[in-house]
C-alpha positions in Angstrom: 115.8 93.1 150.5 113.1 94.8 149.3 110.7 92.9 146.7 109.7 94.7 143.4 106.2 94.6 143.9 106.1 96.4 147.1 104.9 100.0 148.0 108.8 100.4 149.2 110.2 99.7 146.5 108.2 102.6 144.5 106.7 105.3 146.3 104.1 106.3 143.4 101.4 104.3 141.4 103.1 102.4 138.7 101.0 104.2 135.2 101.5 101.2 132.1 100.9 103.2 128.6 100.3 100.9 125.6 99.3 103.3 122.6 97.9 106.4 123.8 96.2 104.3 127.2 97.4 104.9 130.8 96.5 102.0 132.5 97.1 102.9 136.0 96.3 106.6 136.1 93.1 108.5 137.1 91.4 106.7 133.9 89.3 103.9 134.7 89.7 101.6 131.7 87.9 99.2 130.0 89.2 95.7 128.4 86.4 93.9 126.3 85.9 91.5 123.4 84.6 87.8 123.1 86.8 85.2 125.3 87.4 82.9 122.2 88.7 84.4 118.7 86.3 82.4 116.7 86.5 84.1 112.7 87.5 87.1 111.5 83.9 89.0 111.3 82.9 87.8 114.9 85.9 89.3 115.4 85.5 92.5 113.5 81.7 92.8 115.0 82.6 92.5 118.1 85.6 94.8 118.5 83.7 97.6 116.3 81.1 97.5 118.8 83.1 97.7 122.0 85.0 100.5 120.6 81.8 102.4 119.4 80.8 102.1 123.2 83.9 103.0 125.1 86.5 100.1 125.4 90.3 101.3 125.4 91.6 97.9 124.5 90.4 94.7 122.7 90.5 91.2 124.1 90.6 88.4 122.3 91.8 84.8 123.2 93.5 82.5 120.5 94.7 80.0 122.7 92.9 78.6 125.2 93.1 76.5 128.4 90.3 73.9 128.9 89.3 71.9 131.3 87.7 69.8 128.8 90.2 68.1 126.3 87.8 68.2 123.7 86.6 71.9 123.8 87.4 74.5 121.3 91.4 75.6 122.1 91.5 78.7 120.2 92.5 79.6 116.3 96.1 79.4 117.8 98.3 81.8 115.2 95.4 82.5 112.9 93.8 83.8 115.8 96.6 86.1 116.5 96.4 87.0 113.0 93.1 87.9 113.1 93.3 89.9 116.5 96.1 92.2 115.3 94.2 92.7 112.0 91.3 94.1 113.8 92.6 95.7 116.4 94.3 98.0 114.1 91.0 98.5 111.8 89.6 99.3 114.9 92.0 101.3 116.7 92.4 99.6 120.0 95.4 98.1 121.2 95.0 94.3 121.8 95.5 91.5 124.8 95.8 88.1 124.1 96.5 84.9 126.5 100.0 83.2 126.3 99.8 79.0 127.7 103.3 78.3 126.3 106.6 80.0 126.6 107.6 78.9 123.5 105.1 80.7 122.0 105.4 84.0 123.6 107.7 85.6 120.7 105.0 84.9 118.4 102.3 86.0 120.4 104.5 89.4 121.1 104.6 89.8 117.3 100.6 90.3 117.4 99.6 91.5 120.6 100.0 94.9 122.5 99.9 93.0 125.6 100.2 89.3 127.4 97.7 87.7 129.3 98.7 85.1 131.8 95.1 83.2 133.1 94.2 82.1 136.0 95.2 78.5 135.3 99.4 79.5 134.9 99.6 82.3 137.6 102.2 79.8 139.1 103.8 78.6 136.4 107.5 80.0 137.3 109.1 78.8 133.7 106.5 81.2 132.0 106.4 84.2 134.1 110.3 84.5 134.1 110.4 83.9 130.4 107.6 87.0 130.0 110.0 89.0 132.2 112.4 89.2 129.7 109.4 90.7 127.3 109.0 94.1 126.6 105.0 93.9 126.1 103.2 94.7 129.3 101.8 91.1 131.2 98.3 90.9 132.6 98.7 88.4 135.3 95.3 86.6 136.5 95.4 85.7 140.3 95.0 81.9 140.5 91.7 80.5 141.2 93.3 79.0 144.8 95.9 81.9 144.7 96.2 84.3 148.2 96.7 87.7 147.6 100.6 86.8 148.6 100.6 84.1 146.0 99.6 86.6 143.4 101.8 89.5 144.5 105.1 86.5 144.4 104.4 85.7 140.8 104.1 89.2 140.0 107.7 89.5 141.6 109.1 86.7 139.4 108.1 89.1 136.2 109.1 91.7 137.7 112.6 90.3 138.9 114.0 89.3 135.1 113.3 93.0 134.3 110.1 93.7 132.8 108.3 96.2 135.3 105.3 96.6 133.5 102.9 94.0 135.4 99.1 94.5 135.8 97.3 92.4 138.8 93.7 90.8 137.5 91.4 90.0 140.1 89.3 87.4 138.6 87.2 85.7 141.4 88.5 82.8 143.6 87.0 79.2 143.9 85.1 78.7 146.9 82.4 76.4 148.6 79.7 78.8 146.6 78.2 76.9 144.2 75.6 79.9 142.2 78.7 81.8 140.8 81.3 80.5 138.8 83.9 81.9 141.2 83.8 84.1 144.1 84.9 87.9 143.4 87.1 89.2 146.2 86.6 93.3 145.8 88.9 93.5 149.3 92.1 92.6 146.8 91.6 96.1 145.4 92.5 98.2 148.1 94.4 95.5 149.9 97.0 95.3 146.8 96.8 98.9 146.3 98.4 99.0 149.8 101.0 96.4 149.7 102.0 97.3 146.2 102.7 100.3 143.3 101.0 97.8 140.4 97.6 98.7 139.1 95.2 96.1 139.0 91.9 95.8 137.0 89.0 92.9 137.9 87.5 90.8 135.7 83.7 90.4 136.5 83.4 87.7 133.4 84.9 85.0 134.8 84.5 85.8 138.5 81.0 85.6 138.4 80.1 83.7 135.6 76.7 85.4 134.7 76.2 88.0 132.5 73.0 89.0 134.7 76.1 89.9 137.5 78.9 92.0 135.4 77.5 94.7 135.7 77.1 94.7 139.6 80.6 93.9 139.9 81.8 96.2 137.4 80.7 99.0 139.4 81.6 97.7 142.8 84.6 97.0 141.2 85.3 100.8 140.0 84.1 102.0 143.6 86.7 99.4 145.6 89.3 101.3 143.4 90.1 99.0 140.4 91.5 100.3 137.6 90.0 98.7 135.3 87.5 96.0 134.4 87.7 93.3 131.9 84.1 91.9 130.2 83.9 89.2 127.8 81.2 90.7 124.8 79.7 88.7 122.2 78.0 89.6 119.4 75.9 86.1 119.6 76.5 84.5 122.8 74.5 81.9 122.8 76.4 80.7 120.2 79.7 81.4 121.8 82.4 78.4 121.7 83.5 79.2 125.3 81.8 80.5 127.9 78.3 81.4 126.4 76.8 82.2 130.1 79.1 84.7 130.8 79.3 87.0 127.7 77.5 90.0 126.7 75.4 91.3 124.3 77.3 95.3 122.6 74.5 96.5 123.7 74.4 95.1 127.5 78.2 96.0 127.4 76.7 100.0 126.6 74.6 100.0 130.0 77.5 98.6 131.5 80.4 101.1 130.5 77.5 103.8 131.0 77.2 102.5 134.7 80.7 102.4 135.1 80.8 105.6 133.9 78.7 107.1 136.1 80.7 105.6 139.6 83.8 106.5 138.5 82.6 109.9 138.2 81.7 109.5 142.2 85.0 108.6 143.0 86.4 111.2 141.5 88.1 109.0 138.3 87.4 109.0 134.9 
């Protein structure tokens, strides 16, 4: 039997379209927007921003998974309110992060497409429940994931039906103690190999420091991503959730510029 995910299975590049982007294609594209949905005008100056500077899609999390009991958990559906509201003033179609399955109709009713983080990667119950979803799922490898690991729980979306799954490498938790995670750039071309699924990298949480993203960004592009995914803030230091890692709109302009520029050496746009 041959798997869903593998190269076998589909000869060409799988292309994911959500609105008018091709996530997959010969476009390099570019996710961005805080990591925590705080209000509706940190919203609204964030996202107006990141579209004025080149982002195809808006992120935006309203639930969210803490280590810390006590930290800020997202807006939960207010958040999704707000994200849909502004992505459409805006323009940009929107991702948000699901943490339940019973809240994934909801979510679907707000959001262009489903983020599963990191944390549920191997949380079976959820990915076959979003396999039965007609919204495209970005699927975060697991901070202790292999490559194998990651390209499996692809397989169990992909299995109920729903054949529109993007890969997210997002740094993996080593002995390294300066970075928040270690980035693993080898996945790129690695799953590009074993599998038709596009995959983007997120240089946010992989690193940890904004001084970093945009570093990674581009050796991201040049490894062959196909898209990055930054976490922008219009105040960061006074960001509920991960302050250290977020950018300034205008850091995130020198960033898509640089991004810009390798992509156009490796002949993408």
């Amino acid at each position: 039997m041959i798997l869903h995910y593998r190269r076998e299975a589909h000869k060409k590049n799988t292309e994911i379209v959500v609105n008018d982007v091709r996530i997959g294609g010969h476009e390099v594209i570019i996710i961005a927007g805080p990591c925590a949905i705080e209000s509706e005008e940190q919203m609204l100056t964030c996202a107006r921003a990141v579209q004025k500077y080149g982002a195809n899609i808006l992120r935006g999390g309203a639930y969210k998974p803490r280590a810390n009991p006590y930290s800020f958990e997202g807006l939960g559906k207010k958040g999704l309110e707000i994200l849909a509201k502004v992505g459409k003033e805006v323009g940009l179609p929107t991702i948000t992060e699901v943490l339940d399955p019973r809240d994934i109709e909801l979510i679907e009713q707000y959001a262009d497409i489903i983020q599963v983080g990191a944390r549920n990667m191997q949380n079976v119950a959820l990915l076959k429940e979003l396999g039965k979803s007609k919204k495209p799922i970005l699927l975060k490898r697991g901070m202790a994931a292999t490559v194998q690991d990651l390209l499996f729980a692809a397989e169990h979306i992909l299995s109920q039906g729903n054949s529109q799954v993007i890969l997210c490498e997002r740094g993996i938790r080593t002995f390294e103690t300066e970075t928040r995670n270690t980035l693993a750039l080898a996945t790129i071309p690695l799953v590009k190999e074993l599998s038709h699924l596009p995959i983007i990298v997120d240089p946010s949480h992989a690193t940890g420091k904004r001084s970093l993203i945009a570093s990674m960004s581009k050796a991201a592009v040049a490894a062959g991503a196909d898209g990055v995914m930054i976490d922008v803030h219009p105040q960061p230091e006074a960001a509920l959730c991960d302050s250290e890692q977020a950018l300034l709109p205008e850091e995130f302009r020198e960033v898509v510029r640089d991004i810009r520029r390798v992509a156009s050496a490796v002949d993408r746009t």
